[in-house]
C-alpha positions as CSV (number, residue, x, y, z in Angstrom):
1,X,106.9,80.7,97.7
2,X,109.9,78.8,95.4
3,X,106.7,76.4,94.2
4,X,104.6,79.3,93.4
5,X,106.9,81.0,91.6
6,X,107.9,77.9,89.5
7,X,104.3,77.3,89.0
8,X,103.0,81.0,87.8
9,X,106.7,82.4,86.4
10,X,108.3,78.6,85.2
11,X,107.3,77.0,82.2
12,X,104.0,75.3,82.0
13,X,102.9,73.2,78.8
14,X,99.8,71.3,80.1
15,X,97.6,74.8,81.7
16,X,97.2,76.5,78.9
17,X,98.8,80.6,78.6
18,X,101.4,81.5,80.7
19,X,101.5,84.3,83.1
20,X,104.5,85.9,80.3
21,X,101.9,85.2,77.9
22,X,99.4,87.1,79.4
23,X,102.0,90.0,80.2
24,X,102.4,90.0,76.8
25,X,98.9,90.2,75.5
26,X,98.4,92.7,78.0
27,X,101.6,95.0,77.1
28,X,100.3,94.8,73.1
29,X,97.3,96.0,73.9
30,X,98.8,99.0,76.0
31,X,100.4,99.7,73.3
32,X,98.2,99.6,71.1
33,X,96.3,102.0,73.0
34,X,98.9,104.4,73.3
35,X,99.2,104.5,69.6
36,X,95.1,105.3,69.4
37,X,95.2,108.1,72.4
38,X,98.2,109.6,70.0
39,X,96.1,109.6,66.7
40,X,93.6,111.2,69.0
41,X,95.8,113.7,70.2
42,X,97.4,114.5,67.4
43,X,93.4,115.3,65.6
44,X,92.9,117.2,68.3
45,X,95.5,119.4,67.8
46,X,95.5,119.7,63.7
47,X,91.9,121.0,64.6
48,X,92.8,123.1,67.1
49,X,95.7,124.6,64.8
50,X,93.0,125.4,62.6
51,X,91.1,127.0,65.0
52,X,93.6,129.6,66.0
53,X,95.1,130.1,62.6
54,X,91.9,130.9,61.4
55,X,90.2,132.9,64.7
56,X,90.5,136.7,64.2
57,X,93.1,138.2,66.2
58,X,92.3,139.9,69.0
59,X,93.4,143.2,70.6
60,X,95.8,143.1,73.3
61,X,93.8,144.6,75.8
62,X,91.6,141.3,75.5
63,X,93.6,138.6,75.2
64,X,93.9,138.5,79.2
65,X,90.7,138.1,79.6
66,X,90.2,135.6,76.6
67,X,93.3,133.3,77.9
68,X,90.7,132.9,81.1
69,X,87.5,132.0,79.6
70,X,89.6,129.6,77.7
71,X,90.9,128.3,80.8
72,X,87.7,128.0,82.5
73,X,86.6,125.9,79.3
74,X,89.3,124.3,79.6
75,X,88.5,122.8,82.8
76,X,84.8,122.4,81.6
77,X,85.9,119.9,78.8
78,X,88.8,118.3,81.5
79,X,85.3,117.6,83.6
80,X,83.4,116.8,80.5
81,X,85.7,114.1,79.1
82,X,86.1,112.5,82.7
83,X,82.7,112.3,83.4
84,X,82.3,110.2,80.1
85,X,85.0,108.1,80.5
86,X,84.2,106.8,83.8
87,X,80.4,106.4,83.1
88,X,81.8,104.5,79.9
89,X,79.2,106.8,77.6
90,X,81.4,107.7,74.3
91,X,80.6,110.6,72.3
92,X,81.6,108.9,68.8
93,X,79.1,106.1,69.5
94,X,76.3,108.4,70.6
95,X,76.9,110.6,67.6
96,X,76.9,107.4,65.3
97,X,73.6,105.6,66.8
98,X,71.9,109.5,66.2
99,X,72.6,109.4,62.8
100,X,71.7,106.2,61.7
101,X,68.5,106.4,63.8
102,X,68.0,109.3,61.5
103,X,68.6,107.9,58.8
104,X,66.4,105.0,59.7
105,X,63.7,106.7,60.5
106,X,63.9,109.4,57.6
107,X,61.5,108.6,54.4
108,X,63.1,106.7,51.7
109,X,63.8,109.7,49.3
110,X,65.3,111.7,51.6
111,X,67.2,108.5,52.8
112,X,68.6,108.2,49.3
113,X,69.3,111.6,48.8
114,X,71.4,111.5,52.1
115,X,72.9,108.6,50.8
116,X,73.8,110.2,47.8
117,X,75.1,113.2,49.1
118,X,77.8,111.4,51.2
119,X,78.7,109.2,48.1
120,X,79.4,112.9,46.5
121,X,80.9,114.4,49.8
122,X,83.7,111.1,49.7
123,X,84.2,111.2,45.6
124,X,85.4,115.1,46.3
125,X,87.1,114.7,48.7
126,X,89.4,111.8,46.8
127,X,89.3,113.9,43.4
128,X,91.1,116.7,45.9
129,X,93.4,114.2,47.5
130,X,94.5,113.1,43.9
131,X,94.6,116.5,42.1
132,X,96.4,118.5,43.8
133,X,99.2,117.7,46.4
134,X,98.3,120.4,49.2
135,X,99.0,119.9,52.8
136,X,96.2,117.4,54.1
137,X,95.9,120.0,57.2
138,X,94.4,122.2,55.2
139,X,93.1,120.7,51.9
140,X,89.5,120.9,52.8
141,X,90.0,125.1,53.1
142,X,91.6,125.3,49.6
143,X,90.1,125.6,46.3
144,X,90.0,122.6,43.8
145,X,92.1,122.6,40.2
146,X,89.7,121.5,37.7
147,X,91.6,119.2,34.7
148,X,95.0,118.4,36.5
149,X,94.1,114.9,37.2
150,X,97.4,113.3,38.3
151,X,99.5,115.6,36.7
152,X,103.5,115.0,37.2
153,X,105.7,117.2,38.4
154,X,107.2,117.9,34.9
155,X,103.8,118.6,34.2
156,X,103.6,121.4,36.8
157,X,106.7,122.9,35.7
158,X,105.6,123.2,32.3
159,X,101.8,124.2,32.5
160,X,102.1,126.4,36.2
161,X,105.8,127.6,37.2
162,X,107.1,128.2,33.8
163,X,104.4,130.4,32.5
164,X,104.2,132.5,35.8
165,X,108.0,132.5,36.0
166,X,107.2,134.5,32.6
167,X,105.1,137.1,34.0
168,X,107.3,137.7,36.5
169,X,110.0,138.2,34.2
170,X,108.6,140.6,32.8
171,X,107.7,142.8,35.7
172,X,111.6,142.7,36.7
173,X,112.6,144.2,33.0
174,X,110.1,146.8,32.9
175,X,110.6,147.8,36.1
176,X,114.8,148.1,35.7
177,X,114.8,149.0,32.0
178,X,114.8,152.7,32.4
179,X,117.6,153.0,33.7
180,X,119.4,152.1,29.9
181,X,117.1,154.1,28.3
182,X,117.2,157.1,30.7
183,X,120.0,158.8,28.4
184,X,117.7,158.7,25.0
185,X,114.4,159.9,26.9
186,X,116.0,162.8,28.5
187,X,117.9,163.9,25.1
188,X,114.8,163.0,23.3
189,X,111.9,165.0,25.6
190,X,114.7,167.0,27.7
191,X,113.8,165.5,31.3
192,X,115.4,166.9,34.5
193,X,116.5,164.1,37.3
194,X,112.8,165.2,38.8
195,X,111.1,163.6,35.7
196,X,113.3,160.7,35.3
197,X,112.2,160.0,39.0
198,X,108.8,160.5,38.4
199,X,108.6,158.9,35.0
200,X,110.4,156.0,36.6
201,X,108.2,155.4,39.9
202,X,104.9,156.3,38.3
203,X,105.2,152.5,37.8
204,X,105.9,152.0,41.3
205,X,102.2,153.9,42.2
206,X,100.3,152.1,39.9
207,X,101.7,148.8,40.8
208,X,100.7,149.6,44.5
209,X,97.7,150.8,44.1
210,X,96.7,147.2,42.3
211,X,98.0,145.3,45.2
212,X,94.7,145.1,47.2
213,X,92.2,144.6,44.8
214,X,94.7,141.7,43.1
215,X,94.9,140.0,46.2
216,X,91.6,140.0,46.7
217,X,90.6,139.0,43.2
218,X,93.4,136.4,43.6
219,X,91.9,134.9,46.3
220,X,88.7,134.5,44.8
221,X,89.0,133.9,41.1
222,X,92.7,132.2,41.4
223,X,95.9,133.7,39.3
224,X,95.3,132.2,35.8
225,X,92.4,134.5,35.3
226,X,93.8,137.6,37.2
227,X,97.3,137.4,35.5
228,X,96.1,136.9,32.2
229,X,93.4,139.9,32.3
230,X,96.2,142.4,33.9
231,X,98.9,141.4,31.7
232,X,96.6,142.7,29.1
233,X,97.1,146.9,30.6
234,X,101.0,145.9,30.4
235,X,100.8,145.1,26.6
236,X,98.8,147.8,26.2
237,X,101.0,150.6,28.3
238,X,104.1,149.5,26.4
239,X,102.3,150.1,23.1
240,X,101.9,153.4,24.2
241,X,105.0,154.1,25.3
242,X,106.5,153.0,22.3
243,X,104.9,155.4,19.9
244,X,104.4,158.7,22.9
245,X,105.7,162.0,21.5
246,X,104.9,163.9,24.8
247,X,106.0,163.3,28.6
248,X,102.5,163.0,29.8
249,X,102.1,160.5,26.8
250,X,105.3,158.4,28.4
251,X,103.6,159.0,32.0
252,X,100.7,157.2,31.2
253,X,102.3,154.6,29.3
254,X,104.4,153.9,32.3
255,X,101.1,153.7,34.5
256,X,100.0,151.2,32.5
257,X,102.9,148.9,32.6
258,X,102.9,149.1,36.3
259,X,98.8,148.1,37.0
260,X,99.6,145.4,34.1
261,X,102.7,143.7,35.8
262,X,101.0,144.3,39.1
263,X,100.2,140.5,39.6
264,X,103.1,139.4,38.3
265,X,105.0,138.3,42.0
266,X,101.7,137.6,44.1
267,X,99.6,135.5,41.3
268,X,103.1,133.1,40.9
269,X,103.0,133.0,44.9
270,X,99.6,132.1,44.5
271,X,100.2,129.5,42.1
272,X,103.4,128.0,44.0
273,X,100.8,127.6,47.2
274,X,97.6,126.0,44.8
275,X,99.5,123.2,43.0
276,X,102.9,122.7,44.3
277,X,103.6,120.1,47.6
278,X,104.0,122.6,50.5
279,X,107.6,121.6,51.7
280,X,108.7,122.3,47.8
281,X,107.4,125.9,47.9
282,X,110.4,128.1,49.6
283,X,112.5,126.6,47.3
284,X,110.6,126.7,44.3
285,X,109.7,130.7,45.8
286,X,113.8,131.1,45.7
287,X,114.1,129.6,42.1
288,X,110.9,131.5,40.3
289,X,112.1,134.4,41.9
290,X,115.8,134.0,40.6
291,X,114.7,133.0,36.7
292,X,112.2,136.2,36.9
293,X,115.2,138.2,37.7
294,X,117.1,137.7,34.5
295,X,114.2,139.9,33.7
296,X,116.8,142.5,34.8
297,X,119.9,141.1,33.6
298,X,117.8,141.2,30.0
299,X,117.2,145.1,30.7
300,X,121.1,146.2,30.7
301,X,123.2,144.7,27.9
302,X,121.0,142.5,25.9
303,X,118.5,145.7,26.1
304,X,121.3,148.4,24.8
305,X,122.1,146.4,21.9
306,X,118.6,146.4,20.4
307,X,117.8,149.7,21.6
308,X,121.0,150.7,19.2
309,X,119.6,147.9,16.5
310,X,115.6,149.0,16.8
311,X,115.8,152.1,19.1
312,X,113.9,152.6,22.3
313,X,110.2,152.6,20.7
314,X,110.8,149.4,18.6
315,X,112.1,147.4,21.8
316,X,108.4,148.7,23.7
317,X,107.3,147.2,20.9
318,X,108.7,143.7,20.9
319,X,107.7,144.0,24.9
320,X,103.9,144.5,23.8
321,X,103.9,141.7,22.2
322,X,106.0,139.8,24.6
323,X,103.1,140.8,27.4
324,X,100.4,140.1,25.0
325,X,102.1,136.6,24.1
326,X,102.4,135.8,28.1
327,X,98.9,136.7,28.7
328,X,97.7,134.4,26.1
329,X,99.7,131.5,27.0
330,X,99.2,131.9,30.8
331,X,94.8,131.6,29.5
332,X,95.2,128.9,27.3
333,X,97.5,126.0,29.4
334,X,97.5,126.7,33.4
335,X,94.8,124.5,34.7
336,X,91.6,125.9,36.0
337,X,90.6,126.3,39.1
338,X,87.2,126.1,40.6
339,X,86.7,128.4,43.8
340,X,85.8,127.7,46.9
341,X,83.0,129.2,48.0
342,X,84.0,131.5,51.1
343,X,81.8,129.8,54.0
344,X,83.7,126.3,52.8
345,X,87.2,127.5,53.4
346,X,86.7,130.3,55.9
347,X,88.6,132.9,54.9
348,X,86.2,135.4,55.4
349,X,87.3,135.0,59.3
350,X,90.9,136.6,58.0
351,X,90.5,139.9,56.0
352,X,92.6,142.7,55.1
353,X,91.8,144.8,58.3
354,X,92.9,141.7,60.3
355,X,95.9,141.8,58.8
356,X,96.5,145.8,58.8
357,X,95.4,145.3,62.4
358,X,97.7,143.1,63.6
359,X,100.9,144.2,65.3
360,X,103.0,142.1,64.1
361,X,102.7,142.7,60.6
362,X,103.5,146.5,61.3
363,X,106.7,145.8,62.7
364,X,107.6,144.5,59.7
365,X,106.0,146.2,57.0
366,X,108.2,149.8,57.7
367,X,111.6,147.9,57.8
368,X,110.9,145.5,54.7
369,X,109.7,148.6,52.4
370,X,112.5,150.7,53.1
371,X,114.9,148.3,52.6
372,X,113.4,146.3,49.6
373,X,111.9,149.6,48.3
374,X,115.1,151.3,48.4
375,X,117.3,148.2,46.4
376,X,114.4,148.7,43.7
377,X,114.6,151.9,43.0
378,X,118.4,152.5,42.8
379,X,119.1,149.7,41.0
380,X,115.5,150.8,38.2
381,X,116.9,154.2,37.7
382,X,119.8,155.9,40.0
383,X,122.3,153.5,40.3
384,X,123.1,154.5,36.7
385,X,123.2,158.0,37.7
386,X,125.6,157.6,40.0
387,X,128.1,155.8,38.1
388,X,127.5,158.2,34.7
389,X,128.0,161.4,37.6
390,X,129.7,160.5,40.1
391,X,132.1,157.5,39.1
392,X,132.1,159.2,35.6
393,X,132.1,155.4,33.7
394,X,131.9,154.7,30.3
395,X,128.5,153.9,28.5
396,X,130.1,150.0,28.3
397,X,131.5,150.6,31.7
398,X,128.1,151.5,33.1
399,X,126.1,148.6,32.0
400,X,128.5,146.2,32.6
401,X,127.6,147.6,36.3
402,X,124.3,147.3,36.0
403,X,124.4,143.8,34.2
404,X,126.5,142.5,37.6
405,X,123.9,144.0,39.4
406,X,121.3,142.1,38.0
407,X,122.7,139.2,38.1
408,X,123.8,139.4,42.0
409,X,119.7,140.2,42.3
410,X,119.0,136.6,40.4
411,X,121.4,134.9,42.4
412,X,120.6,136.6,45.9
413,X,116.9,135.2,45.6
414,X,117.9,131.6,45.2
415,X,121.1,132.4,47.4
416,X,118.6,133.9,50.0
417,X,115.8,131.1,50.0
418,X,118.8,128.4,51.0
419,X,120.3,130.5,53.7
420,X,116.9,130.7,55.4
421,X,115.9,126.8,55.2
422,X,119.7,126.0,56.9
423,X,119.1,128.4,59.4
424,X,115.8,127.5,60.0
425,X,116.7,123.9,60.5
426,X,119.4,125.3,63.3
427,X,116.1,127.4,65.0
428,X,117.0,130.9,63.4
429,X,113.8,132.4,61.7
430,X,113.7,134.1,58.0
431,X,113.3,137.7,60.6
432,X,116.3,137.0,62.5
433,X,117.9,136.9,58.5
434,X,115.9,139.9,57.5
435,X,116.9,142.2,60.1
436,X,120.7,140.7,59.4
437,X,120.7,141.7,55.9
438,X,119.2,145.2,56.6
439,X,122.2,145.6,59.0
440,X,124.6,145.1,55.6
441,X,122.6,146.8,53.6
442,X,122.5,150.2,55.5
443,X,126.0,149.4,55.4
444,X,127.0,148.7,51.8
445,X,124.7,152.3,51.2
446,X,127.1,154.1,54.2
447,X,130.4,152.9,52.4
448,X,129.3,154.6,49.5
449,X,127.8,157.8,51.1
450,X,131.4,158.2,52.9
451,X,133.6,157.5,49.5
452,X,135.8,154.4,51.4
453,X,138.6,153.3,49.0
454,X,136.8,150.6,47.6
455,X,135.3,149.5,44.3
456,X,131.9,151.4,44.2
457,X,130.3,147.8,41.8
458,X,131.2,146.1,45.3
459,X,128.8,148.4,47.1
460,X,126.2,148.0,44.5
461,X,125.9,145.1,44.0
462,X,125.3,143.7,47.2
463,X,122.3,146.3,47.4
464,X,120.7,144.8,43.7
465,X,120.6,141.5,46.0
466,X,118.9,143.4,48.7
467,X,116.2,143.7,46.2
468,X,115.4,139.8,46.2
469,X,114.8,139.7,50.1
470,X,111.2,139.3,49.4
471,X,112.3,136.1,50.0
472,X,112.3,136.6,53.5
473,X,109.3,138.4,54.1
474,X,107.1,136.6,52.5
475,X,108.3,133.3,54.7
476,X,107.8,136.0,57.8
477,X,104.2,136.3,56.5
478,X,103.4,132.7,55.7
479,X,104.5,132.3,59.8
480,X,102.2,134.5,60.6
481,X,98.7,133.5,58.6
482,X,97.3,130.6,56.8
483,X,97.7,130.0,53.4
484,X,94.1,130.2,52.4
485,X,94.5,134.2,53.0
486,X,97.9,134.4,50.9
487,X,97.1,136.4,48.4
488,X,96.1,139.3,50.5
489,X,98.5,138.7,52.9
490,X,101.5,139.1,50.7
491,X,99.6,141.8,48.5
492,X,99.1,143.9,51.4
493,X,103.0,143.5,52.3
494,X,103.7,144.1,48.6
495,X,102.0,148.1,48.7
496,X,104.6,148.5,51.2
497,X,107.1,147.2,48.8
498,X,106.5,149.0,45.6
499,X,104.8,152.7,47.5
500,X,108.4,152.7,49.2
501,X,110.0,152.4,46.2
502,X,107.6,155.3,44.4
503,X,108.3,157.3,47.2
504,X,112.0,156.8,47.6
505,X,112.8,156.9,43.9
506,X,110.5,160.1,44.1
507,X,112.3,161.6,46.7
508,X,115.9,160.7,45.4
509,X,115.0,162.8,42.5
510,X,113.9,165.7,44.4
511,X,116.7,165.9,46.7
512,X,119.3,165.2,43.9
513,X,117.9,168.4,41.8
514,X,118.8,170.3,44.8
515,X,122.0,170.6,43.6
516,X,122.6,172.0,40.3
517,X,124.0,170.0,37.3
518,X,127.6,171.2,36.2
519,X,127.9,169.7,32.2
520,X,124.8,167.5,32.3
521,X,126.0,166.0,35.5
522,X,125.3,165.9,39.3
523,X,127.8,166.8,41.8
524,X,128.8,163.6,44.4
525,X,127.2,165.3,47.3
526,X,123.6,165.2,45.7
527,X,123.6,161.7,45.7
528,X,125.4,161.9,49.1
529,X,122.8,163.5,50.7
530,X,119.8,161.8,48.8
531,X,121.1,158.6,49.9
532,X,121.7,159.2,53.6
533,X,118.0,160.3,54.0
534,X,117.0,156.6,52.6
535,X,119.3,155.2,55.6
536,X,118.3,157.2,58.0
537,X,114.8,156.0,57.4
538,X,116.2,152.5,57.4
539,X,117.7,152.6,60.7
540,X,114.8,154.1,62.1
541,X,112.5,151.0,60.5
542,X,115.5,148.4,61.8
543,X,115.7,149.7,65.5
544,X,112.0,149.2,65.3
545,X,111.6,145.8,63.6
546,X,114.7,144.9,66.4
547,X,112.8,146.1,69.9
548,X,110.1,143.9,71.1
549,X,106.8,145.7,71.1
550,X,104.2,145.3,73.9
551,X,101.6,143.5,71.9
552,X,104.8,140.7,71.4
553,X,105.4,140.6,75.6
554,X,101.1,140.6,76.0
555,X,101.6,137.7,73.7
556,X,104.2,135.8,75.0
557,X,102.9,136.3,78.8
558,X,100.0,134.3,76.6
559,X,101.4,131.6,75.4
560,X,102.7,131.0,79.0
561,X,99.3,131.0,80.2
562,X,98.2,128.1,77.7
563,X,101.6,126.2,77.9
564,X,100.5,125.8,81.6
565,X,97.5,124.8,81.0
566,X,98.2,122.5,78.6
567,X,100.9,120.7,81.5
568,X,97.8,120.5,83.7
569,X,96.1,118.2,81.3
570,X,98.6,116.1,80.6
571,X,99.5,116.0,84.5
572,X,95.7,114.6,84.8
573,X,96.1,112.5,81.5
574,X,94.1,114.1,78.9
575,X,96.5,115.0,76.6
576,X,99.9,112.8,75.7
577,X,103.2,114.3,74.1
């Protein structure tokens, strides 16, 4: 036994390999197979991702049912893939030997039109890896820039987020601006708080009611086309505000604003997702959302002193041309897309009555709307209200208020988007954060409801950066569906968002003119009572954002059922971790 062992284990110069040697071979090789079964794996499951990111969902009273049949083919494929294995038939070569014995036996134009065709197929496919930096999962579902080439980042900046970041800027200062002018339009036309209110969040309805039919078009045509043509109404409705002489005049000046800054959030989300890398999108999502805001820092201070150089109608002026000026420059240099047709990327499997369908998304539609919709329309009209009537400020007082305000909603975008990426690296979700915030929210609104012995701007301005927690449900969204279907995904959210706000900036008004106005002001309680109807909705929305709803337990008792499965197979050595 000592001989054998120093004949196969010892050293041996004259026979050629060694028994190491041949360990060695052998354990290269097994590893080398390991790292081919992983690529395999790991194809497998990208396509299988794809697969149930882009399958309808289906109702809850199905998915038992479903989880079986896809058990039972489950085992089908197991038996499928064994069978082959051990026979030593593979599918690759069988599927390679049937096409060139096509090919072969195919006449020679069709031949070279085949040829040619995959020549094509392969020069896409590289102009789309070069063009655009997209998430190779899913760059074959997304539509292709036309004349970026290998544009720099820089180049990005300049030609895609900057022009958007415009837009968006200004949708934040029409929608906040009428709270400095609200003193000039009701001496000037003699409104009632009901007016103001409806004046205010007739822009709210409009903008709503352009949320679906932008996402759509979004989706189809891309965002330099849809926010250029929309931007168009906005130039247009501030023209008309700025020389109206009526209220119904303003009203429909208004309307107009709202349907043209209507694409203003979801086209630059759109943009963000088309030509930015996808691990720079939160944070370029916190940043275009925090430069838009100075939209509303622009629409307190900086807005007072040219409504008291040019008045009120020559500022609506300036902003016609501001939105006319956007439009224009958002046409002429954001690249162009070309779409892809619908059957290529497969969004038609994931429409809006998928999305209004699914469970999920009406958990969190109720609590982001209120919450959201609320911060928007105190901080666009009554918010100055209450510190003219109730906290009796000075006009420089007040819009020193409102300018903090603003700026706390710049900062809590930006301020916002970094929280969630540290908490998501430490396993806490952007909802766990959502539901967090609307717990301080409802609070900041209680402590001013009650009167506590504290600075009222304190209060307030934690609820302007309320308003920037769009933030956070957009990244809920983007968990929930692919990002081939963003458009209407976040539009549908977004009707949520801005009919909240009509309605609660509506309904403020209504319950504030219950009370009537000693000296051209409203009493405390007013406001007191206005405001605790827009928490009581909020707590109602939280509590059920918070519970876990059937359709979640159905789901999870689901996923259990796959997660076992999925043990089996690699119990039997199909799949590998």
């Amino acid at each position: 036994m000592e001989a054998a062992l120093d004949r196969y284990l010892g050293p041996d110069e004259d026979d050629g390999e060694s028994v190491r040697d041949c360990i060695g071979t052998m354990n290269r090789q097994l590893e080398q197979l390991a790292a081919d079964v992983r690529l395999v794996t790991e194809a497998v499951a990208l396509q299988a991702r794809f697969q149930f990111a882009m399958a309808p969902r289906l109702p809850a009273a199905a998915l038992h049912e479903a989880c079986q049949r896809g058990a039972e083919r489950f085992d089908e494929f197991a038996a499928q893939v064994s069978a082959r294995v051990h026979q030593g038939r593979s599918l690759v070569r069988e599927t390679l030997d049937r096409h060139s014995a096509a090919v072969q036996s195919a006449p020679d134009d069709d031949r070279e039109k085949m040829a040619r065709s995959q020549t094509s197929a392969e020069s896409a496919a590289a102009d789309r890896d070069v063009a655009v930096p997209v998430d190779d999962s899913q760059a074959h579902a997304m539509p292709r820039q036309a004349g970026t080439g290998q544009m720099s980042m820089l180049q990005l900046i300049v030609r895609v987020f900057l022009p958007f970041v415009g837009a968006y800027y200004l949708s934040f200062l029409f929608r906040t601006i009428n709270a400095t002018i609200a003193g000039s339009l009701a001496a000037e036309f003699g409104l009632s708080a009901g007016n103001l209110g409806l004046l205010t969040s007739v822009y709210f309805l409009t903008f709503a009611a352009a949320q679906i039919p932008i996402g759509i078009l979004l989706d189809r045509y891309g965002p330099r086309l849809v926010q250029s043509a929309v931007l168009l109404a906005a130039a247009a409705g501030a023209a008309l505000f700025a020389v109206s002489d009526h209220f119904l005049l303003l009203l429909a000046g208004r309307a107009l604003i709202g349907l043209g800054v209507a694409a203003a959030m979801t086209s630059g989300l759109k943009a963000l997702l088309l030509w930015f890398p996808g691990e720079r999108v939160p944070l370029l999502n916190g940043l275009m959302i925090m430069m838009a805001a100075s939209g509303a820092v622009t629409a307190t201070l900086p807005a007072d002193w040219l409504v008291a150089w040019i008045g009120w109608r020559g500022l609506f002026n300036l902003l016609a041309l501001g939105s006319l000026g956007c439009s224009l420059l958002i046409f002429l240099i954001v690249p162009k897309i070309v779409p892809a047709s619908p059957s290529a990327s497969g969004t038609t499997k994931i429409g809006l009555k998928t999305i209004y369908a699914d469970p999920r998304f009406w958990r969190l539609a109720p609590l982001s709307a209120t919450c959201i919709g609320t911060a928007w329309s105190l901080q666009g009209l009554w918010a100055a209200s209450w510190f003219n009537d109730v906290d009796s400020l000075s006009r420089p007082a007040l819009l020193q208020n409102l300018l903090m305000m603003a700026v706390a909603l710049s900062l809590g975008a930006l301020v916002l988007g970094v929280v969630a990426d540290r908490l998501r690296r430490r396993g806490i979700g952007p909802g766990q954060l959502l539901s967090s915030v609307a717990i301080l929210f409802i609070a900041a609104q209680l402590a001013l409801i009650v009167r506590l012995p504290l600075p009222s701007c304190i209060s307030w301005v934690f609820i302007a950066s309320v308003g920037a927690a769009t933030v956070l449900s957009y990244a809920v969204l983007a968990e929930y569906y692919p990002k081939e279907i963003a458009g209407r995904a976040n539009a549908a959210l977004n009707v949520f968002h801005i009919g909240g706000a009509f309605a609660l900036q509506c309904l403020t008004g209504l319950v504030v003119q219950l009370w009537p106005a000693v000296s051209g002001h409203y009493p405390a309680i007013a406001y007191q009572a206005a405001f605790g109807v827009n928490v009581a909705l909020q707590i109602a929305a939280a509590i059920w954002f918070t519970l876990p709803s059937r359709a979640s337990v159905q789901s999870g008792e689901n996923y259990q059922q796959l997660a076992a499965k999925r043990s089996e197979l690699l119990a039997r050595g199909f799949l590998r971790v």
